[in-house]
C-alpha positions as a printed NumPy array, in Angstrom:
array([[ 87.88 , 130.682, 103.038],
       [ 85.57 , 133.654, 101.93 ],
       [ 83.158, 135.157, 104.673],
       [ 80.503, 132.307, 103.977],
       [ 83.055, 129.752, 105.171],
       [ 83.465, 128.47 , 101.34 ],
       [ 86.782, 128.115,  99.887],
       [ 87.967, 130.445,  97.556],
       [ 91.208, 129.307,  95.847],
       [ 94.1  , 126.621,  97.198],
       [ 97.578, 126.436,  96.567],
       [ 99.334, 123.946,  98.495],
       [ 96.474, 123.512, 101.245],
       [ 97.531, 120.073, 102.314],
       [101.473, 120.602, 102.164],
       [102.27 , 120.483, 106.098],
       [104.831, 123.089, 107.428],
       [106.626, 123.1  , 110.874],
       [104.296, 125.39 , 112.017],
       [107.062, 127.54 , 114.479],
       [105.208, 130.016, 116.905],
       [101.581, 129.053, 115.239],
       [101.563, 126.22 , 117.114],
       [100.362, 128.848, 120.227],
       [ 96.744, 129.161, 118.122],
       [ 95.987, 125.531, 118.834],
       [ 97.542, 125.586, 122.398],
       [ 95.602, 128.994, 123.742],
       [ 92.34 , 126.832, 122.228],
       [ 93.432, 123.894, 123.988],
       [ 93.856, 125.589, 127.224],
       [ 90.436, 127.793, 126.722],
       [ 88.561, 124.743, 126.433],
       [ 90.533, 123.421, 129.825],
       [ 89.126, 126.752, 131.327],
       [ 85.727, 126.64 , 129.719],
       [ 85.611, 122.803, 131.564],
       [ 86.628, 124.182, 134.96 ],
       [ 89.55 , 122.096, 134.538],
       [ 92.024, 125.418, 135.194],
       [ 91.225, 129.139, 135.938],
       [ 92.465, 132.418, 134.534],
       [ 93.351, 133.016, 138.029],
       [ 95.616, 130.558, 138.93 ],
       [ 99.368, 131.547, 138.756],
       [102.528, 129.727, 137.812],
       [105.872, 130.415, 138.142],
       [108.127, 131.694, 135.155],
       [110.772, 129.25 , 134.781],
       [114.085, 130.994, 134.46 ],
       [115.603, 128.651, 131.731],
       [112.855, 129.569, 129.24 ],
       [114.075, 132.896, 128.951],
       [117.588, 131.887, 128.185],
       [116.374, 128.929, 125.797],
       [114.723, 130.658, 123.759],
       [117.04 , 133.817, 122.949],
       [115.32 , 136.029, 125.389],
       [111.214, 137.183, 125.2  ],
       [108.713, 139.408, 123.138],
       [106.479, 140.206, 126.35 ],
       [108.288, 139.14 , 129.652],
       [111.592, 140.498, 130.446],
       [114.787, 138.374, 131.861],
       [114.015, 139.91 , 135.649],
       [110.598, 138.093, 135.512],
       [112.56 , 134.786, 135.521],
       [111.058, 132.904, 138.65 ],
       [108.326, 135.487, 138.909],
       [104.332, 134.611, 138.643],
       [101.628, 134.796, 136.044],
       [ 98.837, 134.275, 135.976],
       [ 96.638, 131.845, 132.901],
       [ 95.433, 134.569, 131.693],
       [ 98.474, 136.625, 131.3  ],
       [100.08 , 134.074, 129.636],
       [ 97.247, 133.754, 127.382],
       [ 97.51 , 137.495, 126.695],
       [101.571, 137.153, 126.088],
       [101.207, 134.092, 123.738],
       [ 98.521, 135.521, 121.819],
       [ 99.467, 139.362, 121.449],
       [102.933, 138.696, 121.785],
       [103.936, 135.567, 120.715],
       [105.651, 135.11 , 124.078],
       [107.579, 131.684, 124.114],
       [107.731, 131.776, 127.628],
       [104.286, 131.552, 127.953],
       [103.712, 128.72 , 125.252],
       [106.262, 127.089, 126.982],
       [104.749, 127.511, 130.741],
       [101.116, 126.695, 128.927],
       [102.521, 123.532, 127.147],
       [103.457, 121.972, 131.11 ],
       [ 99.478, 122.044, 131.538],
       [ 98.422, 120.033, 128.645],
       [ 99.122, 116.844, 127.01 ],
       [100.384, 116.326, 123.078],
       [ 97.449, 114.216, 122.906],
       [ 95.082, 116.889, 124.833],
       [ 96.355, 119.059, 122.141],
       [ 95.694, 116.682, 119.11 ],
       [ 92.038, 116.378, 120.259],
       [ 91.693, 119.907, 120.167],
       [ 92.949, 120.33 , 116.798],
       [ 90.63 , 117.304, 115.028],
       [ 87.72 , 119.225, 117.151],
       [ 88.697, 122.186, 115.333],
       [ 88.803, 120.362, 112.238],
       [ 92.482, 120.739, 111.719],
       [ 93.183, 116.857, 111.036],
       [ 96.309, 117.156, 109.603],
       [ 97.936, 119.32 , 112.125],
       [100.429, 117.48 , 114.781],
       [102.103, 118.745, 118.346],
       [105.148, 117.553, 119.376],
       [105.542, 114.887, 117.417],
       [107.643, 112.284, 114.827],
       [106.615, 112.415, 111.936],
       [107.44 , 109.103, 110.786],
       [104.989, 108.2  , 113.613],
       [102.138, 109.439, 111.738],
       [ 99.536, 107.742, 109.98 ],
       [ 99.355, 109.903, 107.226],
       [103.634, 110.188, 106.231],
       [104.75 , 110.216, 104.006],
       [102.785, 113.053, 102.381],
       [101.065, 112.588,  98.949],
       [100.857, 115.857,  96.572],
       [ 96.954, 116.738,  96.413],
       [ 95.403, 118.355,  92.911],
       [ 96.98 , 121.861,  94.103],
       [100.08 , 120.782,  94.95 ],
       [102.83 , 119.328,  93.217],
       [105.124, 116.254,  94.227],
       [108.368, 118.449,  94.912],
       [106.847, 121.134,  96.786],
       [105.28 , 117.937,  99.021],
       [109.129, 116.045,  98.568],
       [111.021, 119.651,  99.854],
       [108.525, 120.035, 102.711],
       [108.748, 116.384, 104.157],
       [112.617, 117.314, 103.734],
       [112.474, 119.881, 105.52 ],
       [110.281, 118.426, 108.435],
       [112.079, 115.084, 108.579],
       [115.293, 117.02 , 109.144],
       [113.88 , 119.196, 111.972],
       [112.766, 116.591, 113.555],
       [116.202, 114.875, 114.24 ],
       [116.292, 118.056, 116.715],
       [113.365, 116.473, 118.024],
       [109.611, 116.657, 117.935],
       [107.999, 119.086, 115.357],
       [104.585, 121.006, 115.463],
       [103.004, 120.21 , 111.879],
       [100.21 , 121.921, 110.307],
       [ 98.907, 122.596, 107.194],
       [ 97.69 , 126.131, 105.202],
       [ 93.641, 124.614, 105.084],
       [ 94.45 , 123.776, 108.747],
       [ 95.252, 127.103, 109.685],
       [ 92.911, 128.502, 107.685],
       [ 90.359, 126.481, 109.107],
       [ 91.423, 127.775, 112.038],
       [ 90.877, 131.223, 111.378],
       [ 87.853, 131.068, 109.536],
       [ 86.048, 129.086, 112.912],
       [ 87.816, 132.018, 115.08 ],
       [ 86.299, 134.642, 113.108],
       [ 82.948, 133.367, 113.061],
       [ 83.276, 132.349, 117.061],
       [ 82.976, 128.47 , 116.157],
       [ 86.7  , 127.43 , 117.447],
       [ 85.998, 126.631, 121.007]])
């Protein structure tokens, strides 16, 4: 997207992707609009569970001693979104729902983006190629997403997803 919210050039816009640690973009929305709502406070601590700093291979903002230790919301906004902390996606994911978080993302206007799900379980899967994509870069990422999620449920987005994403954050549409 160019400045004026029109689309510049696509390559492979609608191909979804395990989206990894940008699944924390539509999770810190989800939970601002839970603040925005008065349903939870930037105040209001929660406890560190120790086994999410083993889980995960250790932390890029909270260090192993903080195991069983407080934060609050809006430190573990500040972690997740500076930091990429998986502890605090982690903690943040035990106050929302996958479906709280789907309703955030189609109010975004990311429709094709998915938390924690199966993705045989969507309504949209398989994936077609669209005009600026072709059928084996679709085939290799369905591949790849159907085999991650025999691990268990995946995070699915797509680049005109994310990109819708940032274009509504930069223009202070997204929540």
């Amino acid at each position: 997207f160019g400045p004026d919210g029109k689309i510049i050039v696509t390559r492979n816009s609608h191909v979804p992707f395990v989206t990894a640690s940008t699944y924390k973009l539509i999770l810190m929305a989800d939970i601002l609009s839970k603040v925005e709502s008065g349903e939870l406070s930037l105040q209001q601590t929660y406890t560190l569970d120790p086994a999410l700093f083993t889980a995960g291979g250790g932390d890029m903002y909270f260090s192993n001693d903080e195991g069983g230790t407080e934060a609050t919301l809006a430190d573990l906004l500040f972690a997740a979104g500076a930091y990429s902390s998986n502890v605090a996606g982690l903690t943040m994911l035990t106050l929302t729902t996958p479906e709280s978080l789907r309703r955030t993302a189609e109010q975004i206007g990311m429709n094709d983006t998915w938390l924690l799900v199966d993705p045989l379980s969507l309504p949209n899967w398989p994936p077609q190629a669209a005009a600026d994509a072709t059928q084996a870069d679709v085939d290799a990422a369905r591949a790849y997403i159907e085999s991650s999620a025999q691990l268990g449920p995946v995070n699915i987005a797509t680049p005109f997803d994310m990109a819708t994403y940032m274009q509504k954050l930069s223009t202070n549409t997204l929540i």
